[in-house]
C-alpha positions as CSV (number, residue, x, y, z in Angstrom):
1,X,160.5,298.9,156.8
2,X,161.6,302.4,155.6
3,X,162.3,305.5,156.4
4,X,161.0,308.4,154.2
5,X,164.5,309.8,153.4
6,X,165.5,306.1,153.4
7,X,163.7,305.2,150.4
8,X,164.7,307.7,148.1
9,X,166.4,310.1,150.2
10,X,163.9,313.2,149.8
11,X,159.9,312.9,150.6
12,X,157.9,315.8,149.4
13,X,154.2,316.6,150.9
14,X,151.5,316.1,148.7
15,X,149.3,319.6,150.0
16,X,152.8,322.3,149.8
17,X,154.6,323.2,147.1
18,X,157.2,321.0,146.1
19,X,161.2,321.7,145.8
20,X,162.8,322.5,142.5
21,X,164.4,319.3,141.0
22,X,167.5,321.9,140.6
23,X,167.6,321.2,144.9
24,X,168.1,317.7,144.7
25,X,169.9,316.8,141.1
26,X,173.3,317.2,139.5
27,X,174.2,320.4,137.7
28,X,173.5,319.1,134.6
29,X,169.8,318.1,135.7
30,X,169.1,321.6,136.9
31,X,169.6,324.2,134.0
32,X,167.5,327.0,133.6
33,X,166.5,328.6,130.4
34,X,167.0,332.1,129.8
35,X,163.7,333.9,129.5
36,X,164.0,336.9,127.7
37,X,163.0,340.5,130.0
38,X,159.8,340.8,128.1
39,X,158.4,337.7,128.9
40,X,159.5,337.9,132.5
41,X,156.9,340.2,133.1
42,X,154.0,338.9,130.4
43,X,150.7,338.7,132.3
44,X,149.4,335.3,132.1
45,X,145.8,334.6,132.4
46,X,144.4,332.5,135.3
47,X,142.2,329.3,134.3
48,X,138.3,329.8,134.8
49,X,136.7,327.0,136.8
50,X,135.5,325.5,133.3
51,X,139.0,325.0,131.9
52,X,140.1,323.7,135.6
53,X,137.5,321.2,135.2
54,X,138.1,320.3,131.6
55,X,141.8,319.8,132.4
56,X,140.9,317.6,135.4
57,X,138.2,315.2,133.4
58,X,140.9,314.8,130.4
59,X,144.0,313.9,132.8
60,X,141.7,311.9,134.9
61,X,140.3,309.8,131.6
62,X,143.9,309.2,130.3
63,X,144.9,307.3,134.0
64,X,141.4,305.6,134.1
65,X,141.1,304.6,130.5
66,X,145.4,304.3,129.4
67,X,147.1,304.1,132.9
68,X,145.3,302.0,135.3
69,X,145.2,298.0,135.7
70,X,142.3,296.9,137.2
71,X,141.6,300.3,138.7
72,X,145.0,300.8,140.2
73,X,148.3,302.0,139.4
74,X,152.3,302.4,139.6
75,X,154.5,305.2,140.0
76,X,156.0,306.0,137.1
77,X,155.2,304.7,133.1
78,X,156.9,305.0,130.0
79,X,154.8,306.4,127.5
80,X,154.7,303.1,125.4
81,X,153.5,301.2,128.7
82,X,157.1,299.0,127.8
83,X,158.5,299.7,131.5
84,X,156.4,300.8,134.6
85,X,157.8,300.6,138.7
86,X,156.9,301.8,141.7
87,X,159.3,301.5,144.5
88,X,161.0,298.5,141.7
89,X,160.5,297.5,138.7
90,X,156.7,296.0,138.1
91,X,155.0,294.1,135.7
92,X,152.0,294.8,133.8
93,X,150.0,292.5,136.3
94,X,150.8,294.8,139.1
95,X,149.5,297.6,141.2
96,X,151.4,299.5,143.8
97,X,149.5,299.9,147.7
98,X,152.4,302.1,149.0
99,X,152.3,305.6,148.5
100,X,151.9,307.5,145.8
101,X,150.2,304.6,144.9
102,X,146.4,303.3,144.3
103,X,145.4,303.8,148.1
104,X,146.9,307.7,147.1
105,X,144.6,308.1,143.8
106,X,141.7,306.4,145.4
107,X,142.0,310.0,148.1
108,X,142.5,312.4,145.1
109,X,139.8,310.5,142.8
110,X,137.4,311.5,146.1
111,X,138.4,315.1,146.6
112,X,138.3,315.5,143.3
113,X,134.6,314.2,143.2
114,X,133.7,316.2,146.9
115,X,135.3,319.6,144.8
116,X,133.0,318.7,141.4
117,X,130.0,316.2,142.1
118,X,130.8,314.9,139.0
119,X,130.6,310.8,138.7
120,X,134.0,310.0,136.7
121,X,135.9,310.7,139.8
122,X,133.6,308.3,142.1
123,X,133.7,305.9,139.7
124,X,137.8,306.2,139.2
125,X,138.0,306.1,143.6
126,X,135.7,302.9,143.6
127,X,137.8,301.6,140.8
128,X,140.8,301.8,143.0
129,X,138.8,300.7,146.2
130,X,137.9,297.3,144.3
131,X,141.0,296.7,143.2
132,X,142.8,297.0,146.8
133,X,140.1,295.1,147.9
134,X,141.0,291.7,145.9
135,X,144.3,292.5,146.9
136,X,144.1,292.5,150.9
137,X,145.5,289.3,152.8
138,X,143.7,286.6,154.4
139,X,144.1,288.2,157.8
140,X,143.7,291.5,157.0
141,X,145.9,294.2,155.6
142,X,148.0,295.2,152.6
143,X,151.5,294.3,151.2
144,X,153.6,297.1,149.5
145,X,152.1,295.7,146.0
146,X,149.1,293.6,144.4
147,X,150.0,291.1,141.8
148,X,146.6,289.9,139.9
149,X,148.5,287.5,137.5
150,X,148.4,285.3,141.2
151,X,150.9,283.9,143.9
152,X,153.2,282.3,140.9
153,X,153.9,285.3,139.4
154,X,154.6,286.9,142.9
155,X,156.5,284.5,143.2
156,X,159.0,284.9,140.3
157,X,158.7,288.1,141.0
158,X,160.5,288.3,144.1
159,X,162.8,285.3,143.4
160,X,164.1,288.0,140.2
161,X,163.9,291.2,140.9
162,X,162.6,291.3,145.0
163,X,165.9,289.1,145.7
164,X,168.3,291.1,144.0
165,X,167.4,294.6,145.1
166,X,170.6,295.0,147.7
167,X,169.6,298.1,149.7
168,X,165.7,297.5,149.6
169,X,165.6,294.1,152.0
170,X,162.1,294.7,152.7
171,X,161.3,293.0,149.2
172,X,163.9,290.2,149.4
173,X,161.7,288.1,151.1
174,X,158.5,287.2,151.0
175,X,156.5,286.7,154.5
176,X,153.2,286.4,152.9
177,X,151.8,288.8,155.4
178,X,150.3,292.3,155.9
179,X,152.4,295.6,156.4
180,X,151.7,298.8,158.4
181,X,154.9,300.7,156.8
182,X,154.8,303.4,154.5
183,X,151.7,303.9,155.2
184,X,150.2,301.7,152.5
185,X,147.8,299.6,154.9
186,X,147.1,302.6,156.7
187,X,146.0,305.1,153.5
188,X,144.0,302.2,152.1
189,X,141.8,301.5,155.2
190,X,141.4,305.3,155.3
191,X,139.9,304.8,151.9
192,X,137.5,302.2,152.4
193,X,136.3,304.3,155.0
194,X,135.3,306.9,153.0
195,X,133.9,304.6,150.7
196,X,131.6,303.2,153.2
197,X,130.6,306.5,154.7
198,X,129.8,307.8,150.9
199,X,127.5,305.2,150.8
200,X,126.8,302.8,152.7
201,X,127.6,299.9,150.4
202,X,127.9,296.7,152.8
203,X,131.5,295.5,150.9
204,X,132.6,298.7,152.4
205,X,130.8,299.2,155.6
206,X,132.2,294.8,155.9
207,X,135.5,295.8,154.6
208,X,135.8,298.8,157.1
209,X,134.7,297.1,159.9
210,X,137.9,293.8,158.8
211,X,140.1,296.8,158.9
212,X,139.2,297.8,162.2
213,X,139.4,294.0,163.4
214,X,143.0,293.6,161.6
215,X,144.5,296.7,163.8
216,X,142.9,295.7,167.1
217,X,143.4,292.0,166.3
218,X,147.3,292.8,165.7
219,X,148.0,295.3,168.8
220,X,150.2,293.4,171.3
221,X,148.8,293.9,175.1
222,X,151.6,296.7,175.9
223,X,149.6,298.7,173.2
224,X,152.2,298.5,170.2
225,X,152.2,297.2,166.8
226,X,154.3,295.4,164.9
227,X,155.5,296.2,161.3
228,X,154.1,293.0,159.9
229,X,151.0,290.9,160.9
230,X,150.6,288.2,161.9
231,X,154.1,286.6,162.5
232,X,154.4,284.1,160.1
233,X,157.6,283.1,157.5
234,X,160.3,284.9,159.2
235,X,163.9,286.1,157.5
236,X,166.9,285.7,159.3
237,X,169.3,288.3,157.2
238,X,173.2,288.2,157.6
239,X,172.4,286.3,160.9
240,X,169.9,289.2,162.3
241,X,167.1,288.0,163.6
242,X,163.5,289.1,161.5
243,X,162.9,292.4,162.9
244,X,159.0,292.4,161.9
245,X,157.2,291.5,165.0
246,X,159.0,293.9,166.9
247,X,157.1,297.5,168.1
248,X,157.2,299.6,165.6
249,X,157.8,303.6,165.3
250,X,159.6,303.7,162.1
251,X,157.1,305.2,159.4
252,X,155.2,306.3,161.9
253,X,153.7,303.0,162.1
254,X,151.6,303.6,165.6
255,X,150.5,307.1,164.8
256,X,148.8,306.0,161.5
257,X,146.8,302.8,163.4
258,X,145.6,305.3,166.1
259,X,144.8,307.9,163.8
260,X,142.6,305.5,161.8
261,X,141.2,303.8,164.8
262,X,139.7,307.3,165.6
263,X,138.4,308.2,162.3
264,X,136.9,304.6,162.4
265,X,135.5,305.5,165.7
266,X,134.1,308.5,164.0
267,X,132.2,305.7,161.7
268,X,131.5,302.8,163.0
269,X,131.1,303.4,166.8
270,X,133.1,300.4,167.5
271,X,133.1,300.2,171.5
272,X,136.5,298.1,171.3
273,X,138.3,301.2,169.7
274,X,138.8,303.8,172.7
275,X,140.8,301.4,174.6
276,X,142.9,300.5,171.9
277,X,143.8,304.2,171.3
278,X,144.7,304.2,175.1
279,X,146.8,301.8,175.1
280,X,148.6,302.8,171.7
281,X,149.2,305.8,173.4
282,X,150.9,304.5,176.3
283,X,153.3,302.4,174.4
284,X,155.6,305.6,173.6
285,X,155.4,306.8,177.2
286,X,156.4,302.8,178.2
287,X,159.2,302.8,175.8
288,X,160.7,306.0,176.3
289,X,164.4,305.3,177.9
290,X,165.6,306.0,180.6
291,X,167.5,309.7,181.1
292,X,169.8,310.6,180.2
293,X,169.8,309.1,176.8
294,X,165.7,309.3,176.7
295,X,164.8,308.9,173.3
296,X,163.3,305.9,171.2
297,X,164.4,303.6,168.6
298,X,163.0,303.1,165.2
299,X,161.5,299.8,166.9
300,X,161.9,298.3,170.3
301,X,162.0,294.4,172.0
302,X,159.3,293.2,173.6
303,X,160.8,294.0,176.9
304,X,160.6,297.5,175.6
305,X,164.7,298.3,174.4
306,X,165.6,299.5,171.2
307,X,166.2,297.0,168.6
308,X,167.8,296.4,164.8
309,X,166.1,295.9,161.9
310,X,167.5,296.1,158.3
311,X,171.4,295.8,158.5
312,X,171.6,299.3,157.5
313,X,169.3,300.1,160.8
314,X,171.9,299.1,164.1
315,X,170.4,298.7,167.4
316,X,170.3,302.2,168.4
317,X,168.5,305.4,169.4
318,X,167.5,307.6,166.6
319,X,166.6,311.4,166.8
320,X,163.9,312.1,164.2
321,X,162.0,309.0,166.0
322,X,162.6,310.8,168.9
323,X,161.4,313.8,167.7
324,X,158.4,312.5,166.2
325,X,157.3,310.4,169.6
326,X,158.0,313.9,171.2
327,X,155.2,315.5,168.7
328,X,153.1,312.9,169.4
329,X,152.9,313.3,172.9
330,X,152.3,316.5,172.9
331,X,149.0,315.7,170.6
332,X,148.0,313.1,173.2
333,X,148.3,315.5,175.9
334,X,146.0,317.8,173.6
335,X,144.1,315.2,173.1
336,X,143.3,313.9,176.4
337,X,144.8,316.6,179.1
338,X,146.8,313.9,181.0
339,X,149.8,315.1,182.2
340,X,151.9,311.8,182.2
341,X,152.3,311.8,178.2
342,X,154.4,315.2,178.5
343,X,156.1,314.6,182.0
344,X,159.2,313.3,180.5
345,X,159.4,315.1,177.1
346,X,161.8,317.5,179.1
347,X,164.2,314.4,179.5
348,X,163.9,313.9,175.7
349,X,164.6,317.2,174.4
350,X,167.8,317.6,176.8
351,X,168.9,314.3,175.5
352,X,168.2,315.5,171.8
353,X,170.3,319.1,172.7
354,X,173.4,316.9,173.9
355,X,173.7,314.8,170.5
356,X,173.5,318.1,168.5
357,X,176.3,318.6,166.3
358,X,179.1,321.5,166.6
359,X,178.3,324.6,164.0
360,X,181.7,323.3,162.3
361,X,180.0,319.8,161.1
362,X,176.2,320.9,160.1
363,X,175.5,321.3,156.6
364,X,172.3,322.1,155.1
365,X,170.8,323.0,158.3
366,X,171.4,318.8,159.7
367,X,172.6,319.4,163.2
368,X,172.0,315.7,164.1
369,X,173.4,312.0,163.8
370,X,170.8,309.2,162.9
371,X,172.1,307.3,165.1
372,X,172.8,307.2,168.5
373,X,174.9,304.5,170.3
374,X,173.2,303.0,173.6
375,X,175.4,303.6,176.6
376,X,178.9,305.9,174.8
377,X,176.1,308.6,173.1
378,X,178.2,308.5,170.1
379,X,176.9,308.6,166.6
380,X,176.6,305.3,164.8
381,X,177.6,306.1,161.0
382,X,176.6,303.1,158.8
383,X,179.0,302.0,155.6
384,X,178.7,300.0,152.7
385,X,181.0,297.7,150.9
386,X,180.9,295.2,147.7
387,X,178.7,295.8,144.9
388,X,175.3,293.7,145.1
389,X,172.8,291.8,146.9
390,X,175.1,288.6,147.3
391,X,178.4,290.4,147.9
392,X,177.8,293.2,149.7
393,X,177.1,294.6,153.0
394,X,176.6,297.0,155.4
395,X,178.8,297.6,158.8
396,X,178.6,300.7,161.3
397,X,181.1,302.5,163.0
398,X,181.9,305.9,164.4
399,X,183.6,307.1,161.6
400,X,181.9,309.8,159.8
401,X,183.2,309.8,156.5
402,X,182.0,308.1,153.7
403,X,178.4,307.4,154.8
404,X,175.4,305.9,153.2
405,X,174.0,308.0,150.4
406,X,170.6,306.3,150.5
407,X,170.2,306.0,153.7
408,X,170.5,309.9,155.9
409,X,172.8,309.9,158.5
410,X,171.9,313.1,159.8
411,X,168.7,314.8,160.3
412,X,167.5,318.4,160.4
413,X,164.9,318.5,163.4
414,X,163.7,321.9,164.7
415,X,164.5,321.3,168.3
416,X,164.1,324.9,169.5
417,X,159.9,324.7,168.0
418,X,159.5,321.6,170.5
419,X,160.6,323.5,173.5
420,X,158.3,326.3,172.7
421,X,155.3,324.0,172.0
422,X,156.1,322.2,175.1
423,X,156.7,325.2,177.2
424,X,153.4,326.4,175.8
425,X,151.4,323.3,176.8
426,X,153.1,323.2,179.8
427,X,152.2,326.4,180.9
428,X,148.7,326.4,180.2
429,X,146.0,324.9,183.0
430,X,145.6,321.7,183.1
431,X,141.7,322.0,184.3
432,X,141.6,324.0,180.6
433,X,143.3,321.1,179.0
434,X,140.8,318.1,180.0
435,X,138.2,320.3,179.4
436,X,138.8,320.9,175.4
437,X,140.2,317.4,174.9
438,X,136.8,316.2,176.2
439,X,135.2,318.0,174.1
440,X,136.7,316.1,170.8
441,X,137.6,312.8,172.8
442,X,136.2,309.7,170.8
443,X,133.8,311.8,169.2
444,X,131.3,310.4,166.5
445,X,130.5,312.3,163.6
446,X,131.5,312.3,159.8
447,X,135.1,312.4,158.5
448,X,137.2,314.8,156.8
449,X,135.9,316.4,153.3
450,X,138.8,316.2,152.3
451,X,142.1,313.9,152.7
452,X,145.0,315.1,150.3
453,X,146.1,317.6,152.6
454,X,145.9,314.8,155.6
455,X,147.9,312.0,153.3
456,X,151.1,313.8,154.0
457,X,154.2,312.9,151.9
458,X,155.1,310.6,149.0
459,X,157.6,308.6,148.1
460,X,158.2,309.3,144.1
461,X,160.5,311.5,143.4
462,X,159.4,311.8,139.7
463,X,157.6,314.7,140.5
464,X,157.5,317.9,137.9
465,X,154.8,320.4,139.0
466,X,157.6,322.7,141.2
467,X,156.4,326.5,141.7
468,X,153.9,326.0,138.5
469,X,150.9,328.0,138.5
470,X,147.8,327.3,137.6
471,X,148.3,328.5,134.3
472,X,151.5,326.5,133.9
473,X,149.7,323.4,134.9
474,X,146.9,323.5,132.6
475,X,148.7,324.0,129.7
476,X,151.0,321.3,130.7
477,X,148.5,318.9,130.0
478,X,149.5,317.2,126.8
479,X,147.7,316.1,123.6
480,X,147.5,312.4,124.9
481,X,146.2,313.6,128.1
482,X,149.2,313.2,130.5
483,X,151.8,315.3,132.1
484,X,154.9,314.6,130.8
485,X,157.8,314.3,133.4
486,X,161.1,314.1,133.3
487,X,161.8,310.4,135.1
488,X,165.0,311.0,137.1
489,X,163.9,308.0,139.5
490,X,164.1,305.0,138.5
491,X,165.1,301.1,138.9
492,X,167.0,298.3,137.1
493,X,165.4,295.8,135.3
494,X,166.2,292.2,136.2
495,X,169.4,291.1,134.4
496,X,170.5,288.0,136.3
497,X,171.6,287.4,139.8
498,X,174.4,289.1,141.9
499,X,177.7,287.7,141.5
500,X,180.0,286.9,144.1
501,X,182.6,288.8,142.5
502,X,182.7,292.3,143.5
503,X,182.1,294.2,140.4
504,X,184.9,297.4,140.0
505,X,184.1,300.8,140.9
506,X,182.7,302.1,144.2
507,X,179.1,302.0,145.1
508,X,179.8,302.9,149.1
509,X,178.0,305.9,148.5
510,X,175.7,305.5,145.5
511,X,171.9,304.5,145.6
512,X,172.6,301.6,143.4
513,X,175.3,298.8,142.6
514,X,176.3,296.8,139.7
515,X,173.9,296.1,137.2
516,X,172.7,293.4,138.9
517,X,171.2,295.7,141.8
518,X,167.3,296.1,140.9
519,X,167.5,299.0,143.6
520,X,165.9,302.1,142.9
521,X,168.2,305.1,142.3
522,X,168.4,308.5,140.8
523,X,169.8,308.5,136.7
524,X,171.8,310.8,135.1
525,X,169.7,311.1,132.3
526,X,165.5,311.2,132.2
527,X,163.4,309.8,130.2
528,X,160.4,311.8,129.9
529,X,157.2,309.5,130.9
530,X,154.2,309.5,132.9
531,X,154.1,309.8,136.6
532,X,151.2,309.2,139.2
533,X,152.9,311.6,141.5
534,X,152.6,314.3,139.0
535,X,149.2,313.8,138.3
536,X,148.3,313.7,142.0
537,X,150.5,316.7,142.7
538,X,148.8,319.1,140.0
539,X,145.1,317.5,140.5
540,X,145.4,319.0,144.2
541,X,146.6,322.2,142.6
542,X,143.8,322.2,140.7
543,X,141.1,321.2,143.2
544,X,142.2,323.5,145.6
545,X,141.6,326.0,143.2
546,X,137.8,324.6,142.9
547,X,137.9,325.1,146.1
548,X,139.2,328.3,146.7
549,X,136.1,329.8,144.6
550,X,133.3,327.7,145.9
């Protein structure tokens, strides 16, 4: 289970601009050339539709025809195909499901065939549609990646490079199972049903209709999900108890089933799916606690309190969680004009004002702590020591100094737009309410054109399309066919098991530990290879400019 900022400590969204690199790496990564004052000003042409499309076919044939393995793809490549990872390190056998990865091309392949008609870009979405496909569990679902050399070399995989990856303990174990976070599960069953609206195929319409079953099928009575369906192989870490059956709000794990429960709806029709959506609804107004600390946790018991997971994640209330449950009760009200999902967003907002930090300890605009401590209202500040998987660990305390750098213990949350969009809704008649929300509620109809600008945010940070233009990203496109990009992000290769000996230096704050520590992190040199993120990033640039003069 991760965070967004957890992961890799910055998302960027897939439909806005993107930040400079120069934001988020060392000096020496974020040089600028001098341009010289004539060029400053040199008018550069903008691309014709033909040229948009020829740049489009050419990058999308080098990932179909160079990139792809059995439709789908990675994160990042080096050019010679020696090394490829997504979150970790991968092998040539396997395809990443989490975003940026195939469920994420399969969205773009489709926009990119809605904006062009043109049958490469069908083809490439199927491609990547099949290849999920022979990749979803027994029950239902996704894991984070699809290994097609089979269950040994999964296997191997985890008992290598899975095991050893210290701060990513979501891929130490192996529960065989299904998994709603980062929105892998959630993107791909979006995707299918597109697939089977395109066309009817019955794999899809059948595949679409599983999906539907595994999200009703895996909704506990209260109206919650867990992180990992079904329950099954649990991991008892550093003597916490497995964290995965419990509700889940991290990742926005509940949004993402009800949101695809109503595009399903949209479909199929299914008569099972409007009382789903009810109930997943009323989990956040159940588990809301109790004033005057009335916020959420990143997951709760199943008596409804706020629970641990990873040993970097204490038993706690957290305030982006909070936020976001606050967001999303607002849309519910919107969405159905009853008056209970906003009565006690009041509560939660006041509680959210009284963790903000002094003016004297925000920087960069974060005014609040992660965490939250049940009962004292203190921040929680979690710590690392050791230097691997097998001598390390993580402790929390309330001692601010020296935090996590892979894990954000502060948020930036724009607590003052809440109160205004709640004051708003408030305000407004409730009569007028019900009446719009009935309008859209549990509608039929067809789904979105378009998705990229729905997807939301991605998790590579080898990204290389910041404040381009069009221009810019059309000549880009290199002789081979690809984008190059600087890869800042990247992951250890498997080089043996942790020791017990704690390695010298100090990795308390770093993204990675000793050379043993398969963990992504952030280098201090690139190497320039291919990323999917890139690709996705200046295709949307490029279809939106399609777009933009249809």
């Amino acid at each position: 289970m991760s965070l967004r900022f957890a992961r890799m400590a910055i998302r960027q969204t897939i439909a806005l601009p993107l930040l400079s690199l120069a934001c988020w790496l060392p000096a020496a990564h974020a040089q600028t050339p001098v341009t010289p004052p004539a060029a400053m000003h040199a008018p550069v042409a903008q691309p014709d539709a033909a040229t948009i499309r020829a740049t489009m076919q050419r990058a999308t044939r080098f990932m179909t025809d160079k990139v792809a393995t059995h439709g789908g793809y990675v994160w990042s490549y080096l050019p010679d195909m020696s090394r490829r990872w997504g979150e970790l390190e991968a092998t040539p056998t396997m395809i990443w499901v989490q975003p940026p990865g195939t469920a994420t091309m399969g969205h773009l392949f489709l926009d990119a065939w809605r904006a062009t008609g043109e049958a490469q870009y069908y083809d490439a979405a199927a491609a990547a549609t099949d290849a999920l496909l022979q990749g979803e569990k027994p029950k239902g679902g996704w894991h984070y990646f699809i290994d097609f050399a089979g269950p040994e070399a999964t296997a191997k995989w985890y008992a290598t490079i899975g095991r050893n990856a210290w701060r990513m303990e979501e891929f130490q174990h192996d529960w065989g199972n299904a998994t709603f976070d980062d929105m892998g599960t959630g993107e791909t069953m979006q995707l299918i049903l597109r697939m089977a609206e395109i066309n009817k195929d019955p794999r899809y319409l059948a595949a679409a209709r599983r999906s539907v079953d595994f999200v009703l099928a895996s909704q506990y009575d209260n109206g919650g999900w867990p992180q990992r369906w079904p329950q099954q192989n649990p991991y008892v870490h550093h003597g916490m108890a497995d964290y995965t059956g419990y509700i889940t709000f991290n990742d926005d794990v509940a949004r993402q089933n009800i949101e695809f429960l109503r595009l399903a709806y949209k479909l199929l029709g299914d008569a099972r799916i409007p009382d789903a959506i009810a109930r997943g609804m009323d989990i956040y107004v159940k588990t809301q606690q109790p004033a005057p600390q009335a916020g959420w946790g990143l997951q709760h018991t199943p008596d409804l309190k706020p629970a641990a997971a990873r040993t970097y994640e204490p038993k706690a209330l957290v305030t982006h969680t909070t936020a976001d449950n606050v967001r999303a009760l607002l849309a519910f009200y919107r969405q159905t004009g009853e008056r209970r999902f906003i009565a006690r967003v009041p509560d939660a907002l006041d509680w959210l004002a009284s963790v903000q930090l002094p003016a004297d300890k925000v920087m960069s605009g974060r005014a609040f702590p992660t965490y939250i401590e049940i009962g004292s209202n203190q921040a929680l500040t979690v710590h690392r020591r050791g230097s691997n998987v097998v001598n390390g660990e993580y402790y929390f305390d309330h001692d601010s100094s020296n935090p996590l750098g892979h894990y954000g213990q502060t948020r930036k949350l724009d607590l003052a737009g809440l109160r205004k969009e709640y004051d708003a809704l408030a305000a407004m008649d409730v009569a007028d309410v019900k009446h719009e929300a009935a309008i859209h509620a549990n509608a039929r109809g067809p789904l979105p054109k378009y998705f990229m600008e729905r997807i939301g945010e991605v998790s590579d940070l080898n990204l290389d399309t910041s404040g381009k233009t069009l221009a810019e990203r059309v000549a880009g496109l290199n002789a081979q066919g690809y984008w190059p990009t600087p890869l800042f992000a990247t992951s250890h290769p498997y080089a043996g098991d942790g020791s017990t000996q704690v390695e010298p230096g100090d990795y308390a704050t770093t993204r990675v530990g000793d050379k043993t520590d398969t963990s992504p992190y952030l280098a201090e040199k690139a190497v320039i290879g291919i990323s999917t993120g890139t690709y996705i990033e200046n295709m949307v640039a490029l279809i939106g400019a399609l777009r933009a003069g249809q």
